[in-house]
VODRENRO-418482 format. One record per residue (C-alpha): z, y, x; residue in one letter. Coordinates in pm, whole numbers, padded with zeros to 5 digits, always signed. Layout:
% residues N
ZYXA...
END
This chain:
% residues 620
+01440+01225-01762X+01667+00984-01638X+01660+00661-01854X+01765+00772-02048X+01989+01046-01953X+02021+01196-02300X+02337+01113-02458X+02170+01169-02819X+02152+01445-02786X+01964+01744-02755X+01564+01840-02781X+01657+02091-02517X+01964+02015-02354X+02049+01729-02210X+02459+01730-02176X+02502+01541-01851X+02245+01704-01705X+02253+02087-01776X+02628+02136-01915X+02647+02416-01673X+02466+02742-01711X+02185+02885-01544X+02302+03078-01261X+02278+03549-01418X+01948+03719-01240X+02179+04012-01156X+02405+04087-00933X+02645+04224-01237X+02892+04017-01398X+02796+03831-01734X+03047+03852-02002X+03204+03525-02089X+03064+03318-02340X+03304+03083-02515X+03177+02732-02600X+03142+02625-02948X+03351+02343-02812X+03667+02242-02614X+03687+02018-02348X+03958+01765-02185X+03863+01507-01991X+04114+01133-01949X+04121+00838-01855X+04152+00549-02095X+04288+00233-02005X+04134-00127-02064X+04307-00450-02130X+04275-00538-01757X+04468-00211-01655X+04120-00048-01563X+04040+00332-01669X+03766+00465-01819X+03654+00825-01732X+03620+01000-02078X+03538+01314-02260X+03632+01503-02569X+03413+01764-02684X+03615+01875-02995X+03463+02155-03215X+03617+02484-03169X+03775+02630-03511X+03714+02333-03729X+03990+02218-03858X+04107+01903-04071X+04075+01564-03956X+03721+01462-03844X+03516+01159-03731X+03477+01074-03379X+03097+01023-03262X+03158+00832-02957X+02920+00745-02685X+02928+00469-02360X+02682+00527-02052X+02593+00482-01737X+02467+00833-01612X+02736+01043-01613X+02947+01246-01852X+02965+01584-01901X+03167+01791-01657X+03211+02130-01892X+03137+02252-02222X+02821+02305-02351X+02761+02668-02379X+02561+02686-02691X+02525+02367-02948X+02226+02174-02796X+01925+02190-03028X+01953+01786-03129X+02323+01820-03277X+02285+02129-03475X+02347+01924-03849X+02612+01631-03700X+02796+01984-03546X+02735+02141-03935X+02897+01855-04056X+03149+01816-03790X+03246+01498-03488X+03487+01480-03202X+03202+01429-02939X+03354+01180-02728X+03151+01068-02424X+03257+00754-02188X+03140+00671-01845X+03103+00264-01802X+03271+00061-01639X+03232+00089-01215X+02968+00402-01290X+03093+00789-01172X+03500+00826-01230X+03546+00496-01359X+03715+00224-01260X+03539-00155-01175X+03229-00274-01088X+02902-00222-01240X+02706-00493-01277X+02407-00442-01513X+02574-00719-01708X+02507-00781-02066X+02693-01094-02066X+02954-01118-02345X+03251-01365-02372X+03373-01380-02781X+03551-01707-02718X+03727-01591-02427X+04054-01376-02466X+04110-01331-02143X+03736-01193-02039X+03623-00815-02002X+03277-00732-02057X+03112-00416-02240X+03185-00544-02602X+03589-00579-02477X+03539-00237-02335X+03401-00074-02658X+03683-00210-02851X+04013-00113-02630X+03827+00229-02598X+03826+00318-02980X+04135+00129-02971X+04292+00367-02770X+04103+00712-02897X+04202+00656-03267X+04553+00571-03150X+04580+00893-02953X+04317+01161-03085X+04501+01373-03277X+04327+01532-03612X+04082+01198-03669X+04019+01071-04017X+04025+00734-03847X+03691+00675-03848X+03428+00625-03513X+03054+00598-03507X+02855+00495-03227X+02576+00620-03110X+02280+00603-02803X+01936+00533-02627X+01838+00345-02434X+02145+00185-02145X+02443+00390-02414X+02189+00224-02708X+02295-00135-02597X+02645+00027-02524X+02671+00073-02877X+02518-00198-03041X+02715-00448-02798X+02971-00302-02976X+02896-00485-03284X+02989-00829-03126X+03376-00781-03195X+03404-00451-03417X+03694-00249-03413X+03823-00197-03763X+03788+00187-03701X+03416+00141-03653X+03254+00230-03937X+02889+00332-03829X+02641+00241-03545X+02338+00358-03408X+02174+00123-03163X+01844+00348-03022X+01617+00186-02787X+01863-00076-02695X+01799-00419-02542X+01898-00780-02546X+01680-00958-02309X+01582-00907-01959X+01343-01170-01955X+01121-01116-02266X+01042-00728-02313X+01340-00474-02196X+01365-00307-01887X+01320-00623-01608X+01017-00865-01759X+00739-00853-01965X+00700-01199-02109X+00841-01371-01821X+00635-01079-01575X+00851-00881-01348X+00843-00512-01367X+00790-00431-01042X+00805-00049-01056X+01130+00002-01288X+01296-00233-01041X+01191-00010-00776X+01316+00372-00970X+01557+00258-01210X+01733-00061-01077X+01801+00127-00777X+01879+00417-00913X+02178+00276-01076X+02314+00027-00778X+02242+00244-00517X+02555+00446-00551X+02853+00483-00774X+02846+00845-00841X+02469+00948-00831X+02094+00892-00956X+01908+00867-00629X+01583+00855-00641X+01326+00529-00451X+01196+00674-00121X+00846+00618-00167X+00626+00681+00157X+00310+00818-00101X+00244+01000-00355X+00122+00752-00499X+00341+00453-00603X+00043+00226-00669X-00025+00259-00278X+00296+00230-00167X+00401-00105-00360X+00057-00205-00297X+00207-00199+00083X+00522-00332+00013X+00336-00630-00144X+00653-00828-00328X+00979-00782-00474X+01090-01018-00143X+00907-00698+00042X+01146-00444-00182X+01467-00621-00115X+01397-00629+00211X+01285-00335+00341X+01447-00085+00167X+01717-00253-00056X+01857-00467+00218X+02032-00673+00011X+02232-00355-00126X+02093-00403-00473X+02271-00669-00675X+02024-00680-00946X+01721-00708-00733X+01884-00988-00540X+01923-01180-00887X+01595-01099-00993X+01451-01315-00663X+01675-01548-00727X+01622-01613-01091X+01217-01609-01124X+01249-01840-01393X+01402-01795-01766X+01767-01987-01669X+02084-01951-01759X+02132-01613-01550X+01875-01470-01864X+02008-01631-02138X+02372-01610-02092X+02301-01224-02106X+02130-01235-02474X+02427-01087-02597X+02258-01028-02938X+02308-01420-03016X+02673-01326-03098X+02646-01146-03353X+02764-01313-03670X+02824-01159-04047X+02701-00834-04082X+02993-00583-04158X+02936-00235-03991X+02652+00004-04106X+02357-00005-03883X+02129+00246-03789X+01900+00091-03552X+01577+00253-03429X+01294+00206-03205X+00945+00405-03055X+00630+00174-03124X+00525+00347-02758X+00840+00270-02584X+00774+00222-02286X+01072+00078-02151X+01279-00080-02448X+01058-00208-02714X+01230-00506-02841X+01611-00507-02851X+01615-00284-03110X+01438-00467-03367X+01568-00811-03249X+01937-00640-03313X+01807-00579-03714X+01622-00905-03730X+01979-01095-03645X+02157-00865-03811X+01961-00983-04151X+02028-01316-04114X+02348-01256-04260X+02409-00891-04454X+02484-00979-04782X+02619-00589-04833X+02286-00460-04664X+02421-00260-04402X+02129-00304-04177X+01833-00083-04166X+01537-00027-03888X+01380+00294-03807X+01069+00345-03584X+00770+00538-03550X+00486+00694-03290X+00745+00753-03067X+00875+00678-02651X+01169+00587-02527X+01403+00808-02709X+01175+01086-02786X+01275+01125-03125X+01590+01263-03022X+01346+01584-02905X+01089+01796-02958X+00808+01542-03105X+00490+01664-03217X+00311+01502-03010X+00275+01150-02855X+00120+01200-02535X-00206+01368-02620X-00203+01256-02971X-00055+01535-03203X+00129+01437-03486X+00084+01776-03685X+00516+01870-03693X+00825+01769-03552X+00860+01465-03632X+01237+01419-03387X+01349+01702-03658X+01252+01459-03917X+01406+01184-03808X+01728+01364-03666X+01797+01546-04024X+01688+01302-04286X+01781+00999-04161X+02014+01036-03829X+02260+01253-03979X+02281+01148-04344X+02363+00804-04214X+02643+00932-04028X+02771+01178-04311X+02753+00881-04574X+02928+00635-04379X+03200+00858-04178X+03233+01170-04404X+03161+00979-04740X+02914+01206-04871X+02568+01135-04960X+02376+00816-05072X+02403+00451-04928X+02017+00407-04765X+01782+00229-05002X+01533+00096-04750X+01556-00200-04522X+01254+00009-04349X+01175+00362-04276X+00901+00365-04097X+00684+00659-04023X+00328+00511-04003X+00087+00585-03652X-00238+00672-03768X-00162+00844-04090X+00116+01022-04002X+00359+00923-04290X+00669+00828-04340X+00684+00491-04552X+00969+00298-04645X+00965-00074-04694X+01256-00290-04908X+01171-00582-04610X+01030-00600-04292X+00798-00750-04238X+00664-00613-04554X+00558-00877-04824X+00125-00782-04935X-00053-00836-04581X-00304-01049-04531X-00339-01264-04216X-00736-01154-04086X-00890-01233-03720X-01081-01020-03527X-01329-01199-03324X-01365-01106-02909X-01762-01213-02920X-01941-01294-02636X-02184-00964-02671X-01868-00724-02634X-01870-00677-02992X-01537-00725-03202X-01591-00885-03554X-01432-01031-03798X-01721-01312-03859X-01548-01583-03631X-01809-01730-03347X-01995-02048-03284X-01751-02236-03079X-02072-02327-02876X-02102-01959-02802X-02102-01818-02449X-01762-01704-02218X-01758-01392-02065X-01610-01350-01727X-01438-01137-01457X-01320-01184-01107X-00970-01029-01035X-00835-00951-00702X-00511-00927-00648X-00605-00682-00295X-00733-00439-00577X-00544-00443-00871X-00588-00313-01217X-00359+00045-01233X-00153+00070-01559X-00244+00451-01533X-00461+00689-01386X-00368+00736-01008X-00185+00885-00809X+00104+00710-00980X+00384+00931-00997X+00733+00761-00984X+00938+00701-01272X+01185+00968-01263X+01142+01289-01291X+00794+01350-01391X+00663+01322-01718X+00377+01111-01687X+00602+00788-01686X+00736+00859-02095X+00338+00869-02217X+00165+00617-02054X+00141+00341-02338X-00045+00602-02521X-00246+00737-02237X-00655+00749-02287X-00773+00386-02170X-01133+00527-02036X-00973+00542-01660X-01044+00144-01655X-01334+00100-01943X-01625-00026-01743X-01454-00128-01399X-01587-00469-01309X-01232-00705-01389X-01200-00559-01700X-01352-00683-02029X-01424-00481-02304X-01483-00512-02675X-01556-00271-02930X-01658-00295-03321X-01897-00053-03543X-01728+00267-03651X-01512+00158-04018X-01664+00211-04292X-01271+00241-04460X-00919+00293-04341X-00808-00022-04183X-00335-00069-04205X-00219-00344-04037X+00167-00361-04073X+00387-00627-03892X+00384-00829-03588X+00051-00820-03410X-00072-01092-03160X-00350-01203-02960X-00470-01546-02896X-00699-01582-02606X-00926-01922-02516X-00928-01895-02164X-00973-01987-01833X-00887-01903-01449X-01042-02047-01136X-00673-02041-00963X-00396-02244-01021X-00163-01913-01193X-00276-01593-01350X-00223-01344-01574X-00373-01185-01900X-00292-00867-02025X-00469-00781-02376X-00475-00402-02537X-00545-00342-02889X-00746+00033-02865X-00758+00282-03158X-01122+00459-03030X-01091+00825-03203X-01479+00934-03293X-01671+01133-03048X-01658+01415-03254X-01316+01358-03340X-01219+01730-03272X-01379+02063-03159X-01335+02101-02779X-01186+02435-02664X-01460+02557-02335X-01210+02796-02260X-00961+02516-02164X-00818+02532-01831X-00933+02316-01555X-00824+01941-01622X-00904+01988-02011X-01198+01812-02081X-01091+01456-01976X-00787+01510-02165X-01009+01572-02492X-00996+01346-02800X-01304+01316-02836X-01377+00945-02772X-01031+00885-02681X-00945+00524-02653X-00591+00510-02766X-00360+00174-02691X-00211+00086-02997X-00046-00250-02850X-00058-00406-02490X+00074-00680-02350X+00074-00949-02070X+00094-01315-02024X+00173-01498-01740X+00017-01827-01731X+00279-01998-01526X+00473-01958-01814X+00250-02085-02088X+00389-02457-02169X+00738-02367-02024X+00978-02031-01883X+01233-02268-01786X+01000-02527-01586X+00622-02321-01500X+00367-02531-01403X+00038-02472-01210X-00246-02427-01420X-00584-02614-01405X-00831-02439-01294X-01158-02418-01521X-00981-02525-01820X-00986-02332-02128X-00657-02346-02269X-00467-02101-02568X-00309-01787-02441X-00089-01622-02711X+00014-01331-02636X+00223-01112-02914X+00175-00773-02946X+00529-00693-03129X+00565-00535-03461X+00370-00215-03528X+00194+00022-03859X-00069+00222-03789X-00378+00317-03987X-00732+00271-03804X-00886+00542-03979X-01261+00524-04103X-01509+00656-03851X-01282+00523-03576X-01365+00192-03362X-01166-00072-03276X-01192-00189-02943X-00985-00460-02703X-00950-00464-02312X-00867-00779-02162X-00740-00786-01760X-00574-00967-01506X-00351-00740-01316X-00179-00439-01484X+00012-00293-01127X+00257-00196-01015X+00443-00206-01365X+00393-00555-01345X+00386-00710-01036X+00092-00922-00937X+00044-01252-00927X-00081-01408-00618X-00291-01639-00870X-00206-01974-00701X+00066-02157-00779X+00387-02076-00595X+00716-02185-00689X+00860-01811-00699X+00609-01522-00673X+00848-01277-00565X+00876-01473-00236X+00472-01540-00223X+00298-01514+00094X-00006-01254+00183X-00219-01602+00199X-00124-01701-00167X-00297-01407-00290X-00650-01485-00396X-00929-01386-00567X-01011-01579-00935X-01273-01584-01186X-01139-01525-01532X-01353-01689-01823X-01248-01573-02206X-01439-01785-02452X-01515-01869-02805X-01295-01820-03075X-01066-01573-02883X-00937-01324-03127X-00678-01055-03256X-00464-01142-03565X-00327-00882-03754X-00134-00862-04080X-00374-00621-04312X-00198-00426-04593X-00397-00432-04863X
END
């Protein structure tokens, strides 16, 4: 699925995608099916004179003014009528929205430029940017939608998540309810283009492209493998990308090279900094496995409560990818979560939210936090977040592989590593399959870690089976003592859930491909992250590190809740390379890696030493 191409919509249909219907398997006429909606398409006009293509998916035979449920994106609108409800609206339709969809600005029938801007300009009248857009476009549709009770929600994941919550910068008096899912606010720390400062190499590649390629379509990278690890592996840099297949065509990427470090270009597009007083209803939610927008969401709620003296704000979030709760979602990955937990979240939170706030009916959310819990399955709600009752405990990386939570002699021994940036750590099994279309791209973050356990540049560390259940609930972080032989590196860190080897009954009748898909012995990444050590005393000024000096390496591993369940292990992988969803790093010092050379790649030891460790926050 396109990132995401779901307009909130559906477990099973996707509206931009598969509004029309499948083509009859006989030759005989099928009988016309009318929609359970109408459809009119306009264009709305912008304070600049530009017009946005729009759509209006009313509800056929309702009648009596309703809300509007209004959406902003990037990937196209729909281009008919839906011929049955899609699976994911079935209660907002019982309760009943004007659907009304909104290509961006400079994307498919609209007019302008599109820029991948998140830049916004409050103290500017004159400017237009995606917060001005938002506002002359409900502007406009409560102005000129007849049989509206005045009020609008909006709603989205992922690029239509930040469409909404940008939204919230200069609010419309008509909006009365949003729902930022999976949005962003920061390019450089942990959505979309960086991970901690370190480029994502292969989302530049699929969805960067994808969107500044052309105006009117998703077209897909032209890899020259089957396997994407090979093929960036050849390419070699993001100079490499730009030149040889974007040619300069792709705005973004051109930015990206020219912006390696965390300047102005960044931080001029944290658009969540202008948020002030809290004063429309908030829904926002987030996956803990998202693998492409982990952090807006809950940096959106964590400004947001900075001032909401009316508590208007509450986060949602749970075992869940990018968007995936707006589907079927029994399962993360391989990991089954025992029911539908998207049906959950889409009826007993999604839609009451919406039916207190724009119908008036229902109750005002208690909860600053609804969180439904990783490891145990349920759904637990918090009055703050971070939740007050954890206690801050280490877990030790000891020099014997082991993991404890005795800290270590600081006279105790380093263990060590020698990464090569010719042969690269893969961030999943191989052949890598491209971003879009397969599958394999939403699971990763919760794929089985055994396809690197044991290869020679990565370390791993593993405690006794628990004798209890072990919660940790809040921000997570590792702090490494470390050293490289080069002048730059990187570390990546994973915190592992290892299920027990007899953790279920294997089926010998499974089909071929089965058994290493077991969980039995399944090492499942709970939190990853990377750290680029370029970066570590400064993003806006990196310096060259020194090589054979042990130095700190934090390295947060973002806000999570999960149960480690007794009989299960804990266990930590540390790396260098984590490719080609992060692009490597040449591991001397250059002044911008995405221009490095083939001779600034080189091989370096990696030392982690005494009194490295995990800190978690343990609910007691």
């Amino acid at each position: 699925m396109r990132k995401l191409a779901i307009l909130l919509a559906a477990s099973t249909a996707l509206l931009p995608l598969s509004l029309t219907a499948a083509r009859p398997q006989t030759p005989l006429p099928a009988p016309a099916q009318q929609s359970p909606f109408t459809f009119e398409k306009v264009m709305v006009p912008m304070r600049d004179g530009a017009k946005m293509e729009t759509v209006i998916l009313r509800p056929r035979g309702q009648t009596g003014p309703l809300p509007i449920l209004f959406q902003r994106t990037p990937y196209g609108v729909p281009q008919a009528t839906p011929p049955t409800v899609p699976g994911g609206w079935k209660s907002l339709v019982d309760d009943g929205y004007i659907f009304v969809f909104q290509s961006m600005r400079g994307r498919f029938g609209s007019d302008g430029a599109f820029t991948l801007s998140t830049a916004v300009h409050p103290n500017d009248p004159k400017a237009v940017d995606e917060a001005t857009d938002a506002y002359d476009s409900i502007d406009w549709l409560v102005k000129h939608v007849p049989d509206t009770n005045g009020k609008v929600g909006m709603w989205g994941v992922s690029y239509p998540g930040f469409a909404a919550a940008v939204a919230l910068v200069h609010p419309h008096p008509a909006l009365k309810a949003v729902s930022p899912q999976a949005a962003w606010i920061d390019y450089w720390q942990n959505d979309d283009l960086h991970r901690n400062g370190a480029l994502r190499l292969s989302y530049v590649a699929d969805w960067v492209y994808s969107l500044q390629q052309t105006k009117e379509s998703l077209e897909d990278f032209p890899y020259d493998s089957v396997d994407t690890y090979e093929s960036l592996l050849k390419i070699g840099t993001l100079e490499g990308l730009d030149q040889g297949y974007f040619k300069g065509k792709i705005p973004m990427a051109t930015a990206l090279l020219d912006h390696p470090d965390h300047d102005s270009f960044y931080t001029d597009q944290n658009w969540q900094k202008a948020l002030g007083k809290t004063t429309v209803p908030t829904l926002n939610v987030a996956g803990f496995w998202d693998q492409e927008d982990p952090w807006g969401s809950w940096q959106i709620y964590a400004k947001q409560q900075q001032n909401d003296p009316d508590h208007l704000s509450v986060m949602v979030a749970g075992p869940w990818a990018h968007g995936t709760w707006q589907g079927k979602m029994d399962k993360l990955g391989n990991i089954p979560l025992g029911r539908d937990t998207g049906v959950e979240f889409r009826e007993q939170i999604q839609t009451p939210f919406f039916r207190y706030w724009l119908h008036g009916i229902g109750t005002k959310p208690d909860y600053h936090a609804r969180i439904l819990q990783s490891g145990s399955n349920v759904w637990k709600s918090y009055a703050n977040w971070p939740p007050k009752g954890t206690t801050a405990t280490s877990l030790y990386l000891r020099a014997d592989g082991s993991l404890s939570f005795d800290a270590p002699p600081p006279t105790e021994a380093c263990r060590d590593y020698v990464s090569d940036p010719a042969n690269p750590v893969p961030f999943r099994e191989r052949p890598i399959s491209p971003t879009y279309p397969r599958p394999e791209w939403r699971w990763w973050e919760s794929a089985d870690q055994r396809f690197v356990d044991h290869r020679p540049d990565v370390l791993s560390y593993v405690s006794a089976p628990l004798t209890a259940d072990l919660t940790v609930t809040g921000a997570l972080a590792a702090q490494l003592q470390a050293s490289t032989s080069g002048t730059d590196s990187d570390f990546v860190v994973k915190l592992i859930d290892v299920l027990p080897e007899d953790d279920a009954k294997f089926d010998e009748n499974a089909s071929l491909g089965g058994y290493p898909r077991q969980l039995n012995g399944y090492q499942w990444p709970i939190a990853m992250e990377v750290r680029r050590g370029r970066f570590l005393a400064s993003d806006t000024k990196p310096q060259a590190l020194v090589p054979g000096k042990v130095m700190q390496w934090d390295v947060p591993l973002r806000d999570h809740d999960h149960v480690f369940q007794k009989g299960h292990r804990i266990m930590v992988q540390v790396q260098s390379s984590w490719f080609p969803v992060i692009d490597r790093n040449p591991q001397s010092f250059v002044p911008n890696i995405g221009r490095a050379k083939p001779g600034d790649f080189v091989k370096a030891t990696q030392k982690v030493c005494a009194g490295s460790k995990i800190a978690l926050p343990v609910m007691r």
